[in-house]
C-alpha positions as CSV (number, residue, x, y, z in Angstrom):
1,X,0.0,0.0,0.0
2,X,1.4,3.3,-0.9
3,X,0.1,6.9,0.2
4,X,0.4,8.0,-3.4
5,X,-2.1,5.7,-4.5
6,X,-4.9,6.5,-1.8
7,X,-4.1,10.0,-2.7
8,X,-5.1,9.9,-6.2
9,X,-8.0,7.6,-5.1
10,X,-9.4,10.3,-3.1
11,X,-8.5,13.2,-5.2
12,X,-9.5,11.2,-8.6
13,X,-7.8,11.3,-12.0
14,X,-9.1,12.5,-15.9
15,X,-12.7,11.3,-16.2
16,X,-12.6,9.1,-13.3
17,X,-14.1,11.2,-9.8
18,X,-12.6,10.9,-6.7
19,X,-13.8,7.6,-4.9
20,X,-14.5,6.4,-1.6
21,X,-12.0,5.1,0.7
22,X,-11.6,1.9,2.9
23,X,-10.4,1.8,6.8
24,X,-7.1,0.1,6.1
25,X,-6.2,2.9,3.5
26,X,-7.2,5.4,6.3
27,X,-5.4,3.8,8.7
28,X,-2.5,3.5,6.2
29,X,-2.5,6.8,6.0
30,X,-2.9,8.4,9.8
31,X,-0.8,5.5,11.4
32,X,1.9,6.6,9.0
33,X,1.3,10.0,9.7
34,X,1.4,9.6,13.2
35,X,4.8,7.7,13.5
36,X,6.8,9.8,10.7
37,X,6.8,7.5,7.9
38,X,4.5,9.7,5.7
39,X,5.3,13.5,5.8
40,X,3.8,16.5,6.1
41,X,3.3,17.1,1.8
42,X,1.6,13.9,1.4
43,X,-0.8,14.5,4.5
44,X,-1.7,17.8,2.9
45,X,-2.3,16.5,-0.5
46,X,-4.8,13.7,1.4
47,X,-6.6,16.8,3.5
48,X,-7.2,19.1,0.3
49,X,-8.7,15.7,-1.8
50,X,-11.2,14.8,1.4
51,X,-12.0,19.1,0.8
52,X,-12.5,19.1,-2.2
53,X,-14.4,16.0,-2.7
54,X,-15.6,15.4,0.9
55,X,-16.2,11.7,2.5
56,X,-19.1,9.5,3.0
57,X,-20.9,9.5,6.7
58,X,-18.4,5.5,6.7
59,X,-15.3,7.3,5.5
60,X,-15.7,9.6,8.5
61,X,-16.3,7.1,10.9
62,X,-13.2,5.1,9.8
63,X,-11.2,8.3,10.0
64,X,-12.5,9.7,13.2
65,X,-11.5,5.7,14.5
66,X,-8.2,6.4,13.3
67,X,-7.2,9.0,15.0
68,X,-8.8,7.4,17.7
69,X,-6.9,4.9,18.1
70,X,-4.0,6.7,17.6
71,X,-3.1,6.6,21.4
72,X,-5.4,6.5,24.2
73,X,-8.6,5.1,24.3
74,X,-10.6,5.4,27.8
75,X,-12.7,2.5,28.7
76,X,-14.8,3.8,31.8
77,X,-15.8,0.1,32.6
78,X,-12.3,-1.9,32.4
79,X,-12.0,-0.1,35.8
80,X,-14.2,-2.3,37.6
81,X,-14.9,0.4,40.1
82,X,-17.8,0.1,41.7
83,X,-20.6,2.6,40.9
84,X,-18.7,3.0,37.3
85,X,-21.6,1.5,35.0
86,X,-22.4,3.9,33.1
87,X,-24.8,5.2,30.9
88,X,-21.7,7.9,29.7
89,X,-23.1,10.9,28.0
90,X,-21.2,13.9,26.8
91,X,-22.3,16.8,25.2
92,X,-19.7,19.3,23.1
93,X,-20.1,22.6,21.7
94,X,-18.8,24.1,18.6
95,X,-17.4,27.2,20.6
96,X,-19.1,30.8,21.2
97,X,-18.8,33.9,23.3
98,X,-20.4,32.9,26.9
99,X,-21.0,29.8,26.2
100,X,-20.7,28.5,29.9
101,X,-23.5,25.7,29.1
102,X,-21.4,22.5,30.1
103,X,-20.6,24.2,33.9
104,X,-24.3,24.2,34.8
105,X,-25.2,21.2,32.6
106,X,-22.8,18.1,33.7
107,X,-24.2,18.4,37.4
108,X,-27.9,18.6,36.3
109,X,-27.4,15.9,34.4
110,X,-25.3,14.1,36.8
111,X,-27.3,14.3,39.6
112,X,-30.0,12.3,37.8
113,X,-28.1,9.1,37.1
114,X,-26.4,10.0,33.9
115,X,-22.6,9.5,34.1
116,X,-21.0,12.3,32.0
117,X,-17.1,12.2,31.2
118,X,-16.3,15.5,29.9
119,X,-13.0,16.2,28.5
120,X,-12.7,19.6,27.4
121,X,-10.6,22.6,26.0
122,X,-9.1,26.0,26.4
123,X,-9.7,28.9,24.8
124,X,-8.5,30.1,21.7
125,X,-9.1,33.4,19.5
126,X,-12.1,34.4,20.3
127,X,-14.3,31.1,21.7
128,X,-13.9,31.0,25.4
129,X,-12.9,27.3,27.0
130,X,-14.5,25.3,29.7
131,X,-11.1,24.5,31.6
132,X,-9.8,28.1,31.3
133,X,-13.2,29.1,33.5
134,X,-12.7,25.9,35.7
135,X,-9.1,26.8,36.7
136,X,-10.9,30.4,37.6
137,X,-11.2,28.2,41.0
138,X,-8.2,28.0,43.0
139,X,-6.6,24.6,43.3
140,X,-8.8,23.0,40.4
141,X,-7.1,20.5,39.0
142,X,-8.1,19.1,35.4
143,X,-4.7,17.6,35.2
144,X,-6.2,14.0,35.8
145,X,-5.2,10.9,34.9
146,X,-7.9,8.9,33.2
147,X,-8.0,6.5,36.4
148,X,-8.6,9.5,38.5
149,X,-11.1,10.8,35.8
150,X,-13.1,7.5,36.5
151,X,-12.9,7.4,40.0
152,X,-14.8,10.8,40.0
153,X,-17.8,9.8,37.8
154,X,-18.2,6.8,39.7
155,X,-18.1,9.3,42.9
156,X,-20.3,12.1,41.9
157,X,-21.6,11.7,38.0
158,X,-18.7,13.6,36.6
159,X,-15.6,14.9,36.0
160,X,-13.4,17.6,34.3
161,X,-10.4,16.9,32.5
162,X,-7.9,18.0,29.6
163,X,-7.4,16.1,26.4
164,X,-3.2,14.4,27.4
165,X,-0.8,13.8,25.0
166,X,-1.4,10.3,24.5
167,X,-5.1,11.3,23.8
168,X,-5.7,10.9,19.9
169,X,-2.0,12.5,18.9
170,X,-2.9,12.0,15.3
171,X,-6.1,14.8,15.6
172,X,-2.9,17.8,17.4
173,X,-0.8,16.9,14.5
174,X,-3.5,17.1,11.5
175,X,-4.8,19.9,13.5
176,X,-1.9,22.0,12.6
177,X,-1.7,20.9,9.5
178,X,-5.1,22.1,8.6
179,X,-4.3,25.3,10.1
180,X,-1.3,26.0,7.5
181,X,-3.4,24.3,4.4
182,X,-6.7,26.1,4.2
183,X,-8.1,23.0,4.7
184,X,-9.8,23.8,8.3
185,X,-13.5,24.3,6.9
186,X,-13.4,20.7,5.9
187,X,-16.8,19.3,7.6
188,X,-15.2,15.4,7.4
189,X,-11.7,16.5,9.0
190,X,-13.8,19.2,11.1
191,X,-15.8,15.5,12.4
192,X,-13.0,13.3,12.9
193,X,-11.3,16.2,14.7
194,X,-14.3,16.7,17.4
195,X,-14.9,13.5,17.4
196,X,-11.8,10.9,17.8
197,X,-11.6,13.0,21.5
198,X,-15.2,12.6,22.6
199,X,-15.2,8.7,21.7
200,X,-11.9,8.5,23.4
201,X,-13.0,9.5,26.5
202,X,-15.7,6.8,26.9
203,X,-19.1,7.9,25.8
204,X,-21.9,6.0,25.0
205,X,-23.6,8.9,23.6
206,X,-23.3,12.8,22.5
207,X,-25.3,15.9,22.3
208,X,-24.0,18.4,20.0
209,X,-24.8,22.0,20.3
210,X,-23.5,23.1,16.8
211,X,-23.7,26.9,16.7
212,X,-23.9,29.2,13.7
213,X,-23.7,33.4,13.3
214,X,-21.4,36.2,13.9
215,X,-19.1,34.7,16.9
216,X,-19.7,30.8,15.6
217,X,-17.3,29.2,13.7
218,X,-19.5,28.5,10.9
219,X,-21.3,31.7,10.1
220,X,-23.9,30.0,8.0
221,X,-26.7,28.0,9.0
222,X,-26.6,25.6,5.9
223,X,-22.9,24.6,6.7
224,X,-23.8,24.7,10.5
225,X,-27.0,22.0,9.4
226,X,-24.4,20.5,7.2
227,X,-21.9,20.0,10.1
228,X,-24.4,19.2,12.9
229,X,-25.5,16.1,10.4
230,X,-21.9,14.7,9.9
231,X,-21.7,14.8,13.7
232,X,-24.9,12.9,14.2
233,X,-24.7,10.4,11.4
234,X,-20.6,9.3,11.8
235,X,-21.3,9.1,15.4
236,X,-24.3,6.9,14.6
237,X,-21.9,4.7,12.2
238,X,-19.5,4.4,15.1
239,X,-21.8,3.1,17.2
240,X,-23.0,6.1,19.3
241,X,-26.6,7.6,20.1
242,X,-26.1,11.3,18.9
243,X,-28.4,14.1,18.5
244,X,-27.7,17.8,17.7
245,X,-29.1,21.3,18.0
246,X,-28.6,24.3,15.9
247,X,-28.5,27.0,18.3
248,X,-27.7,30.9,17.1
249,X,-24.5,32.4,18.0
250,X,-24.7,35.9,16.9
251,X,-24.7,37.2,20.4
252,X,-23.4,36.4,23.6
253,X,-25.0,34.0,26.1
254,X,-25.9,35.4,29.5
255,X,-25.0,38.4,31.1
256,X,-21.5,37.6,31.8
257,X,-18.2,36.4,29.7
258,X,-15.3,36.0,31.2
259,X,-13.6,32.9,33.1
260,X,-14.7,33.6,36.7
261,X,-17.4,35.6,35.9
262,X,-18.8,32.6,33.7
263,X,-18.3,30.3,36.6
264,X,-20.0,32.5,39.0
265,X,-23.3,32.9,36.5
266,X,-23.1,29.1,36.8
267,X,-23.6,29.5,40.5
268,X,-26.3,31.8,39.7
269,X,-28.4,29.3,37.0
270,X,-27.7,26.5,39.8
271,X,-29.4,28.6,42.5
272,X,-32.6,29.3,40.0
273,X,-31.7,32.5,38.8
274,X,-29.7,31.7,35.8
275,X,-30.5,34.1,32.3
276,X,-33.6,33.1,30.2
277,X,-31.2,31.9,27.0
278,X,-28.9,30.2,29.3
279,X,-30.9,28.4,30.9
280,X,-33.4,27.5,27.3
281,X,-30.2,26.1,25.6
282,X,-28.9,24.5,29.4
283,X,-32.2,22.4,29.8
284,X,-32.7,22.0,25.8
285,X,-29.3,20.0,25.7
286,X,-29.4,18.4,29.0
287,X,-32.8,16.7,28.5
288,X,-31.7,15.2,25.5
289,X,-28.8,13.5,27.5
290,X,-31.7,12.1,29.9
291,X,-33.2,10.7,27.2
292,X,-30.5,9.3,25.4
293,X,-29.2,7.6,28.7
294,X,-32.7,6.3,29.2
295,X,-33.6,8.1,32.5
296,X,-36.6,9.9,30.3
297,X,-38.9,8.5,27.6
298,X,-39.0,12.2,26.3
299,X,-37.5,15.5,25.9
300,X,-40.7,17.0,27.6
301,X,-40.5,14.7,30.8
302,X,-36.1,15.0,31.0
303,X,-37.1,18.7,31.1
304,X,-38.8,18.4,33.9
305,X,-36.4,16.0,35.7
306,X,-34.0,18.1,34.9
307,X,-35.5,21.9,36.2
308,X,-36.5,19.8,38.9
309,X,-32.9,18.7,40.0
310,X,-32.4,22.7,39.8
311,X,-35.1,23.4,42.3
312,X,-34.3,20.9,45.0
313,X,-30.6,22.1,45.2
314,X,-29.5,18.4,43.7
315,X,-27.5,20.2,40.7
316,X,-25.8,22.3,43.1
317,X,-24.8,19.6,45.4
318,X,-23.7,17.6,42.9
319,X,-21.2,20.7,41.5
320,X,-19.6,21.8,44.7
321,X,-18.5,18.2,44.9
322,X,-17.3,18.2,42.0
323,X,-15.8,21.8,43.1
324,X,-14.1,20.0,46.2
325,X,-13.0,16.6,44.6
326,X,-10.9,18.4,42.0
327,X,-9.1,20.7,44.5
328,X,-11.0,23.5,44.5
329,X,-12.9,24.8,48.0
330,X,-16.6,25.8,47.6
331,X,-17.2,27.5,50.3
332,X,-14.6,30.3,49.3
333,X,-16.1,30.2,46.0
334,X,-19.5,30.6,47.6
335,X,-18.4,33.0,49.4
336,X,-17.0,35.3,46.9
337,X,-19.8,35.2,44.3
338,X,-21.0,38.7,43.8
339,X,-17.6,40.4,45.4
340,X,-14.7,38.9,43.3
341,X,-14.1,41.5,40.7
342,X,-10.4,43.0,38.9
343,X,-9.7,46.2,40.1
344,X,-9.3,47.6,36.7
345,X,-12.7,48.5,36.0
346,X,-14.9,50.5,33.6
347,X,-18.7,51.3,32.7
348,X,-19.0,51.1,29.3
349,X,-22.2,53.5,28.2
350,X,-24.4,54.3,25.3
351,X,-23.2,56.8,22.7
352,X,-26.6,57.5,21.6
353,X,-30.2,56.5,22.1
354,X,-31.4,53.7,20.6
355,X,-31.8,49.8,20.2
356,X,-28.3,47.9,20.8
357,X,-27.3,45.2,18.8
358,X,-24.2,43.6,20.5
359,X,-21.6,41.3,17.8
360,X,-20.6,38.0,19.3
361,X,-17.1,38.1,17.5
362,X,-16.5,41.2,18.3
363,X,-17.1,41.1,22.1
364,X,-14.7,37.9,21.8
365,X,-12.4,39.8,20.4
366,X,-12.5,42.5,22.4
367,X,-12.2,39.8,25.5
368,X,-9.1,38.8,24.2
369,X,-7.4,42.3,25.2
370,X,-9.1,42.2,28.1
371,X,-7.7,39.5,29.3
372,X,-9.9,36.6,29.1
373,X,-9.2,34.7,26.1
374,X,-5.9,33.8,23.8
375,X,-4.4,34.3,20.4
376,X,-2.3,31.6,20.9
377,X,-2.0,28.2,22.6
378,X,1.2,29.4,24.7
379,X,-0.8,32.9,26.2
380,X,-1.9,33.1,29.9
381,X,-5.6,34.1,30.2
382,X,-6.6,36.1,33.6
383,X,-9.4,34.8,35.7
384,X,-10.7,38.2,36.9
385,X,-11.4,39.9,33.4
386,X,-14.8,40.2,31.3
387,X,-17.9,42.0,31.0
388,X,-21.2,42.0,33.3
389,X,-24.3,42.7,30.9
390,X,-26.5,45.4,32.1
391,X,-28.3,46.1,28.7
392,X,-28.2,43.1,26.2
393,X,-29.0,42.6,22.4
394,X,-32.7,43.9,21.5
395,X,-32.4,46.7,24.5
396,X,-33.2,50.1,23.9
397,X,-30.8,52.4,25.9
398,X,-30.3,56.2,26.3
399,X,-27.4,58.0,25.7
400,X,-25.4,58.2,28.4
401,X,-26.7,54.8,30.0
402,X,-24.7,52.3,31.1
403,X,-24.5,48.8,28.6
404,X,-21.4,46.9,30.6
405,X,-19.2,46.9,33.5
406,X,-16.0,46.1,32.0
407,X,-13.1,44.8,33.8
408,X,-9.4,43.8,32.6
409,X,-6.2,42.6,33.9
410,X,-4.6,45.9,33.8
411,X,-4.7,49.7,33.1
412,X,-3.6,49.6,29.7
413,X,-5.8,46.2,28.4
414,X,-9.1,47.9,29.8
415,X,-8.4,51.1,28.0
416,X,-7.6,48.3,24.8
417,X,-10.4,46.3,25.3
418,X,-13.3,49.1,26.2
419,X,-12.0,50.7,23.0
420,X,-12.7,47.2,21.5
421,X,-16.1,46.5,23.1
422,X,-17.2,50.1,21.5
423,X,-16.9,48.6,18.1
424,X,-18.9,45.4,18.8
425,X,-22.4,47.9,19.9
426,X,-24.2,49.2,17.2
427,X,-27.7,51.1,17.4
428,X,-31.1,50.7,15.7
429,X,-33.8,53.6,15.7
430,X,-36.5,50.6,15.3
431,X,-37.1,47.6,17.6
432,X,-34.9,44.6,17.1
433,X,-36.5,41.5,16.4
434,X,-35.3,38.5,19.0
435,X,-33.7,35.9,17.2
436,X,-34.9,32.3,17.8
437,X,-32.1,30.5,20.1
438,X,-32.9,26.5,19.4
439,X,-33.4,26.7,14.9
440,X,-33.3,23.1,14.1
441,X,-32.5,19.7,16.1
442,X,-30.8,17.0,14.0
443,X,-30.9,13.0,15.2
């Protein structure tokens, strides 16, 4: 087998279109990649055939397998810890601007006999990242091994950890790759890429919350839809229950963005008092976990289970465990919710009367000088910076009112950043129609 020859299979040749390929040529081709044998120039020429001519839903699934089984692969039940049975349900998010929906959604699911093993990211550019706002709290680890991981869920539901290095090494290094080819909007190498660390992890099933508008990654709904459905359908092929929502993304989630500020508007939709879209999308996507775990026979009646778990206090018991098992202390946390704030601080207000419109890439951008977010993998983010909402999308405001409370890791980034927020308001003379949250579901 040569990597020449799946190449031109893929890419296809005079009158003859490119053509599907089998697992052992995909595996030819990543295991190769992965160890050195093939380089760099004939992984590119593979990527720019699979974006040009895409793959089928099987072609997907044998790549995302793959990469996969590239290195680690976490089996929650070889453990044999007790209480480790499983079902394991995940949920992932294509990335927005206050998108703190897994923080309140693992304990809510948790606490009603779903096991959820959530590996997740940090931030980069302008899509803020669930570990990033986890290590907001003092002493939380998410450094943990993947028999620590499974001690937790059996403990308390769920866990929080980082993908490790030995955690599908093929996806970092075609990651990359993509990055210097133009070959990132590829919806089959876009798949593998989510997927090859959610199955590695140990799910039985996923809930997608594929996002589209101005601070999504795909701007479009068609090539969100078009996404969301390889998700679902290689998923499906692999073996997995999957469902996925089309949710909009055009302007920020809640009332706060930031790391700590996320975290502590987690505390808030955990004590009841979480904001309207937060909590829509929260309770959207965490009933269809209950369902697909089979804890509900329907969305309607996971719902409930699920607002109910809110209302006794079960969620919230169920987090500041998780809080204390992975190093952090609740009670501080607790205790500082309302009060923990950066010094450097500004009130952001309106230039002009009118109806705001607030840009989710924008305001992600703008976070980024703030403080909050990266531009790069290496950069240090600060827990303390972000923005508290006082008027939001579809408000009308008077001049001189105040928008935001802005707050940065220094003098110079909140003058940078406030500058930067300016440019992400805009104004309307007439009423802003709301914008429906949940569009489509996909399963």
């Amino acid at each position: 087998m040569r990597a020449a020859d799946i190449i031109v299979k893929k890419r296809g040749t005079g009158n003859i279109p490119g053509q599907a390929l089998s697992s052992e040529e995909i595996e030819f081709l990543v295991n190769g990649y992965t160890d050195g044998s093939i380089p760099d120039y004939q992984m590119s020429a593979f990527m720019m055939a699979v974006y040009f001519n895409s793959m089928t839903f099987e072609e997907t699934g044998f790549l995302t397998s793959a990469m996969l089984h590239s290195g680690d692969v976490i089996d929650l039940r070889s453990y044999k810890i007790p209480g480790l049975e499983g079902p394991f349900v995940d949920k992932h998010s294509t990335g927005g601007v206050g998108d703190k929906i897994s923080l309140p959604l693992a304990p809510i699911v948790a606490s009603l006999g779903v096991q959820v093993p959530m590996m997740s990211g940090r931030g980069l550019g302008h899509t803020g990242g669930t570990l990033d706002k986890l290590e907001s709290v003092p002493g939380y680890n998410v450094a943990l091994t993947p028999e620590e991981f499974a001690k937790l869920i059996s403990k308390n539901g769920y866990a929080m950890m980082g993908q490790t290095e030995r955690i599908a090494p093929a996806d970092r290094k075609m990651y990359a790759l993509r990055d210097v080819t133009a070959t990132v909007e590829s919806i089959p190498l876009i798949t593998s890429s989510i997927l090859s660390k959610k199955v590695a992890e140990g799910s039985d099933a996923l809930v997608f919350d594929v996002k589209f508008g101005l601070g999504a990654f795909m701007k479009k709904l068609d090539d969100a839809e078009q996404l969301a459905t390889f998700l679902v359908r290689t998923s499906q092929a692999m073996g997995k229950k999957a469902v996925a929502l089309l949710t909009n993304m055009d302007s920020p989630l809640g009332f706060k963005t930031g790391n700590y500020l996320e975290l502590e508007e987690t505390l808030e939709c955990l004590q009841g008092k979480g904001p309207e879209d937060v909590m829509e999308l929260v309770y959207a996507l965490a009933s269809r976990m209950v369902v697909l775990a089979g804890k509900a026979e329907t969305v309607e009646q996971g719902e409930k289970m699920c607002r109910d778990s809110v209302e006794s206090g079960k969620a919230m018991e169920h987090f500041l465990c998780n809080i204390k098992d992975q190093g952090g202390d609740p009670d501080r946390l607790l205790s500082e919710q309302g009060k923990r704030r950066s010094k450097f601080h500004m009130e952001l207000k309106a230039s002009r009367d009118g109806y705001i419109q607030v840009d989710a890439y924008k305001t992600g951008i703008a976070c980024i000088n703030l403080g909050v977010g990266r531009n790069k993998t290496t950069d240090k983010v600060d827990a303390d910076s972000g923005i508290i909402f006082a008027k939001r999308q579809g408000d009308f405001v008077k001049q001189g009112e105040k928008i935001m409370d802005v707050y940065a890791k220094d003098a110079s980034s909140l003058v940078t950043g406030t500058a930067s927020l300016q440019n992400a308001l805009s104004y309307s003379d007439s009423p802003i129609e709301k914008s429906k949250l949940i569009v489509k579901e996909i399963k």
